[in-house]
N, C-alpha and C positions, 0 to 999 in steps of 0.2 A: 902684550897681554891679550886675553882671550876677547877681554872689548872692545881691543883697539880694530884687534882682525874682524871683527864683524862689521865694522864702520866700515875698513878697508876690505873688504869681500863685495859686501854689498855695493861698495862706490864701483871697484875694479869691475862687477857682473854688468851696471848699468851704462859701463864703457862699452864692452863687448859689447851690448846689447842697439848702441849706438844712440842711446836717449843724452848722454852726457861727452865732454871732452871731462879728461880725468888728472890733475896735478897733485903731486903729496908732498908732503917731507917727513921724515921719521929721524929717530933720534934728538926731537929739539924739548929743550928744556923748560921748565915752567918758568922760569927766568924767562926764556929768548923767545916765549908763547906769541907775548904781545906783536915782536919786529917780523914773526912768522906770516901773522894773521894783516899786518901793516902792510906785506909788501904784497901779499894777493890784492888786498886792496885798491893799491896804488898800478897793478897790470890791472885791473878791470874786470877781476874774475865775479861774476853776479851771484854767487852763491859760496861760502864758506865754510865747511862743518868741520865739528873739530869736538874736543872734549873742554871742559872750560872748571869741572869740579872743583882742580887745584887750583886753576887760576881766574876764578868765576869775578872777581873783580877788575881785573886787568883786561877782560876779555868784553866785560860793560863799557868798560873806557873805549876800547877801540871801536865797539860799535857805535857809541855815539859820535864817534869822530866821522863815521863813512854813513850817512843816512842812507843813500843810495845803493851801499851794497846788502846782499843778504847774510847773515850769520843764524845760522843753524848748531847749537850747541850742547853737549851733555849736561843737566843740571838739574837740581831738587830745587830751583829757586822758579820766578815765574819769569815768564816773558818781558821785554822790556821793549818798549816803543816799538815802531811799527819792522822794526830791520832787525830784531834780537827776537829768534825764536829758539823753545827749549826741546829737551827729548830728554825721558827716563828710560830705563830698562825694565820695562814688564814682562816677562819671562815667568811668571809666580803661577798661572796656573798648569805651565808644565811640571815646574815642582813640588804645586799640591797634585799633580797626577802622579809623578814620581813616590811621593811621599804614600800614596795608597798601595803603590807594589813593594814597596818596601814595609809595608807595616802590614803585609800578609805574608813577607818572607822571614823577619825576624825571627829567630829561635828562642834569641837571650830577651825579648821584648825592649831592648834597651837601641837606639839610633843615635845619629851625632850629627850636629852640623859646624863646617869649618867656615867662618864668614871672616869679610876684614875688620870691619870697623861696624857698630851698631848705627848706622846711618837709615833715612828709611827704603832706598835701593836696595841694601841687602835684607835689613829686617822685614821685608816683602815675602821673600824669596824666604830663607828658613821660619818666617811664621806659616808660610804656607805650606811649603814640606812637611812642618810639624801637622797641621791642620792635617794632609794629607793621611797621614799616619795615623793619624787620630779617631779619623773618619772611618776607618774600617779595624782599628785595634786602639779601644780607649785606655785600654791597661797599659800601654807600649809607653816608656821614660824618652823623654827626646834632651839629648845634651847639645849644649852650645858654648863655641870658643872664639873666639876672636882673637885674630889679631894684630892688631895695631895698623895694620898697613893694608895697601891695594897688592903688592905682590912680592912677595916671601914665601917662596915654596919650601925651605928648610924648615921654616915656621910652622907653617900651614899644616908639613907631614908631623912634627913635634907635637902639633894638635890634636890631630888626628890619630896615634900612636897613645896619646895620654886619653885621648874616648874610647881608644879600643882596651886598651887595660882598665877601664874603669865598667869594660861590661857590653859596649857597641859592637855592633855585628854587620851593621853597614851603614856607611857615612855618605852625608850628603856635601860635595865638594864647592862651597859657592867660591872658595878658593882655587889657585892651581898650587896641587903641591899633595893637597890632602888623600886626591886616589895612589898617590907615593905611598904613602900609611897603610891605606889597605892593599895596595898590592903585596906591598912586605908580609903585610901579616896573612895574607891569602883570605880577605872576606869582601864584599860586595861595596861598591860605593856609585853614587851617582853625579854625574856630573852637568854645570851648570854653561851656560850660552850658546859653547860648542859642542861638539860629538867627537867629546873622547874618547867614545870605543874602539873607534882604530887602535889611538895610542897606547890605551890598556884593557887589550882584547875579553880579557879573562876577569879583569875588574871590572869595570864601568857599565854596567848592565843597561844604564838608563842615561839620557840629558834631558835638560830642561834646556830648548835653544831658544836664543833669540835671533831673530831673524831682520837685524835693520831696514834693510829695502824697502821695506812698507812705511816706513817712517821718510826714507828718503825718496821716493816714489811721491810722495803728499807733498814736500819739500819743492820737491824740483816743479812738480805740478805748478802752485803757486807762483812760483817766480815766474814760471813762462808766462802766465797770464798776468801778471804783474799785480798780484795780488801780495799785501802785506804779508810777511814771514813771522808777526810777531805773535803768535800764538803756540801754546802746547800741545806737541805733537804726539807726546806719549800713546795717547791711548791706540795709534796706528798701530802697536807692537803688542794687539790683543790678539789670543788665537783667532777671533773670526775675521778678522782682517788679513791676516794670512802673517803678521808680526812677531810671531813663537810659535811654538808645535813641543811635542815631546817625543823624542826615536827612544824605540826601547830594543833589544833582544827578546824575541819569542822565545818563549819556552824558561826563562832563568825564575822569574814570577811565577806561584799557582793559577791556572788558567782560569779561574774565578776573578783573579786577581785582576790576569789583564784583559777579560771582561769587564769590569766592573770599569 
């Protein structure tokens, strides 16, 4: 999914880059998390990042088993001892900037946003697109769907499909799946982490990206200096840190718009 690739962008860039030696594994289960993160452990590797949301407990356990090593992991929870450190996804003020070009493009005054689950990582992100929207068009309706899951793109587009018959004219994708919806339907949608617009040239006018390295940049720092990991990293992934950005297309927005 579009999170995972941002962990794994940013890790692969700071290989090239020659700050890191770089080991993964993909496809392993939230079952098989724990024997994952066991057996880096058990080679010596001094630094472990990984996602721990679904298995935010299992992922506790193993760090207290390895004081020694470092774990750096996705979570809404806080840090724990001095070898468990966290990282959120702040990406929300490229979405309330999104959210501004989009609430000066609307025609129908009506927008959408497709999230997974009302967590507060996504509820970030479309409170602040709505915000965005808000900011420069208070009359504009912002709709919201969720559902159920981290990734279901049939879903996602079914959500998005049911906003745009109820009146949206462009959706904000914290999902993948949802510029499916507007491309079908031929109206504007924005998308969330990465830079969709490759993939849907004619849709996706705007992202809200997040840009991990700046989170793993502070990570890695640490450790070399052998300072404790256990603190929350989040806020390395503000725009002024260099942590998100927002790419848009020139010219799809009124030039006030992407002024402003």
């Amino acid at each position: 999914n579009a999170w995972n690739s941002c962990l794994h962008s940013a890790l692969q860039a700071a290989a090239s880059d020659g700050v890191i030696d770089y080991v993964f594994s993909e496809g392993v289960s939230g079952t098989d998390y724990p024997r994952a993160m066991r057996e880096y452990a058990d080679q010596g590797i001094p630094l472990i990042i990984g996602e721990s949301y679904a298995v935010e407990k299992e992922a506790r356990l193993v760090a207290a088993d390895y004081p020694k090593t470092a774990f750096v992991l996705g979570s809404s929870g806080a840090e724990q001892g001095e070898n468990f450190g966290v990282f959120g996804t702040w990406n929300y003020e490229g979405a309330y900037l999104a959210g501004m070009l989009a609430g000066k493009m609307t025609k129908s005054n009506i927008v959408g946003s497709v999230g997974a689950i009302p967590i507060p990582e996504v509820n970030l992100l479309i409170n602040a697109f709505a915000e965005g929207v808000k900011a420069v068009n208070p009359n504009a309706k912002h709709l919201t769907s969720f559902i159920g899951t981290f990734f279901d793109p049939p879903k996602a587009r079914e959500a998005g499909l049911a906003q745009i018959d109820a009146g949206a004219d462009i959706l904000f994708g914290e999902r993948i799946g949802t510029a499916d919806a507007a491309k079908e339907r031929g109206i504007r949608s924005v998308g969330s982490l990465i830079d969709y617009t490759p993939r849907y040239p004619e849709t996706v006018f705007a992202n809200a990206l997040w840009l991990f390295r700046a989170i793993l940049d502070a990570a890695i720092a640490d450790v070399a200096a052998g300072k404790p990991v256990g603190r929350n990293y989040t806020s390395y992934g503000m725009m002024k840190e260099g942590g998100s950005d927002i790419v848009f297309v020139k010219g799809v927005a009124p030039a006030d718009a992407e002024a402003a």
